[in-house]
C-alpha positions in Angstrom: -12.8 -9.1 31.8 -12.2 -6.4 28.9 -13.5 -7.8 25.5 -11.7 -6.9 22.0 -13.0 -6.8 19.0 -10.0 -8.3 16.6 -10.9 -7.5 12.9 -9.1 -9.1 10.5 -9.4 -10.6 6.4 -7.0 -13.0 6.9 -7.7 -16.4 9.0 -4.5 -17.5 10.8 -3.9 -13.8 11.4 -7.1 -13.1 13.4 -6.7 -16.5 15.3 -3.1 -16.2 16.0 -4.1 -12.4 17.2 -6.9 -14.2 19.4 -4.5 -16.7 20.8 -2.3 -14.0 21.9 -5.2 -12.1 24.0 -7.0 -15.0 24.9 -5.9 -15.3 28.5 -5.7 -11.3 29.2 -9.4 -10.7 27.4 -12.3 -11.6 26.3 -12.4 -11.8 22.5 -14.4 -11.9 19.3 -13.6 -11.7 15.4 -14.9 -10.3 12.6 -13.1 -11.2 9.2 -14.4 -8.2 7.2 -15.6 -4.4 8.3 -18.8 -5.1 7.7 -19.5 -8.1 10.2 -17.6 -5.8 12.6 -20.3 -3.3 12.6 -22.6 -5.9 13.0 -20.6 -7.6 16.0 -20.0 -4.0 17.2 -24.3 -3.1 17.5 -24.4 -6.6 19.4 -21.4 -6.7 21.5 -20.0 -3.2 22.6 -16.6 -4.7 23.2 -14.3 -2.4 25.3 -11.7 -2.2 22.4 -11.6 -2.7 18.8 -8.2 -3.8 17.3 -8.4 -3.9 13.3 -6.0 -4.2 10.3 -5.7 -1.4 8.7 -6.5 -3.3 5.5 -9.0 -5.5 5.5 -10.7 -6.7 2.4 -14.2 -4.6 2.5 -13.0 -1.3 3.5 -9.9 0.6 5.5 -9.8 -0.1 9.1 -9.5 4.1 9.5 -13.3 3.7 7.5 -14.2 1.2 9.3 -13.5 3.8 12.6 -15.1 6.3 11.2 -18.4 4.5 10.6 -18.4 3.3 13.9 -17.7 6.9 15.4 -20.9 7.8 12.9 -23.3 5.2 14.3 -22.0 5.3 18.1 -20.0 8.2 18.8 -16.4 9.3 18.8 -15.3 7.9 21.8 -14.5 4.3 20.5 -11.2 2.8 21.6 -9.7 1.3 18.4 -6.3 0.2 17.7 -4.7 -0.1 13.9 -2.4 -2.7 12.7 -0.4 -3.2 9.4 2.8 -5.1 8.2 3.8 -2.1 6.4 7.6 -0.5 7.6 6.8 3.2 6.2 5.3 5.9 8.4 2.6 6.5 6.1 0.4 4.3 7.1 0.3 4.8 11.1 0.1 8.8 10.3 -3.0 8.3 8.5 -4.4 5.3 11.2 -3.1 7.8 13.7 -4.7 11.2 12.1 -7.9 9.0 10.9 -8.4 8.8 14.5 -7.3 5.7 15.7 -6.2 5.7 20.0 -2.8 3.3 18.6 -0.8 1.6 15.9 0.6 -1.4 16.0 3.0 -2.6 13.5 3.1 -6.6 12.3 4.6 -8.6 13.5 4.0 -7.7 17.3 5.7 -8.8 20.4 2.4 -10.2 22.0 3.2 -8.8 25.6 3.7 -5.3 23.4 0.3 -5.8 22.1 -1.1 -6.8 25.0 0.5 -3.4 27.0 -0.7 -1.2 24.4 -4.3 -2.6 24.8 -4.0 -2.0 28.3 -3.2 1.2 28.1 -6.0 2.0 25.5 -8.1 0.7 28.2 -6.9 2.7 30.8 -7.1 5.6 29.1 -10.8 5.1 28.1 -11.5 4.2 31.7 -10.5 7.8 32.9 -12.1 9.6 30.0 -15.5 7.8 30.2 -15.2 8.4 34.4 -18.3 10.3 35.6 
């Protein structure tokens, strides 16, 4: 089973987010960038799927200190509430795989995780 990495400031988000994956992956949560790094070293999940905002840093920072400490070929997925484009250009160009806006159709989420998946699968294939 894949394992995600659901980072997320806000409580009932993160475990409504878990809830959702819970029967298609293995999961674990961080609640601020920083204990994602940490969980990140420990864990090497498959996926990371992150806020774009969380409350110690930008998830598009939190990518890009990840890509510093273990390389650029981390599948990572943004999120936000927000409607505008702005914010999935800049998750998007920051380097993230996906954006996903809030609220989510869970079997949408759970398709575009997939997918990351799949797609890391064939570029980390010997």
């Amino acid at each position: 089973m894949k394992t995600v990495l659901i980072v997320d400031s806000v409580e009932v988000s993160r475990q409504f987010t878990e809830m959702v994956l819970s029967n298609m992956f293995a999961t674990i949560c961080a609640a601020t960038g920083i204990d994602a790094l940490e969980i990140f070293r420990e864990v090497r999940p498959d996926v990371v799927l992150s806020k774009f905002r969380l409350s110690d840093m930008t998830g598009v920072q939190l990518l890009r200190k990840l890509q510093a400490q273990f390389g650029e070929k981390i599948p990572f997925v943004l999120t936000d509430i927000d409607n505008g484009t702005d914010t999935e250009r800049d998750a998007l160009q920051g380097g993230a795989w996906d954006f996903v806006r809030i609220p989510f159709a869970p079997e949408i989420l759970i398709c575009r995780l997939e997918k990351v998946l799949e797609l890391a699968d064939k570029i980390n294939a010997p």
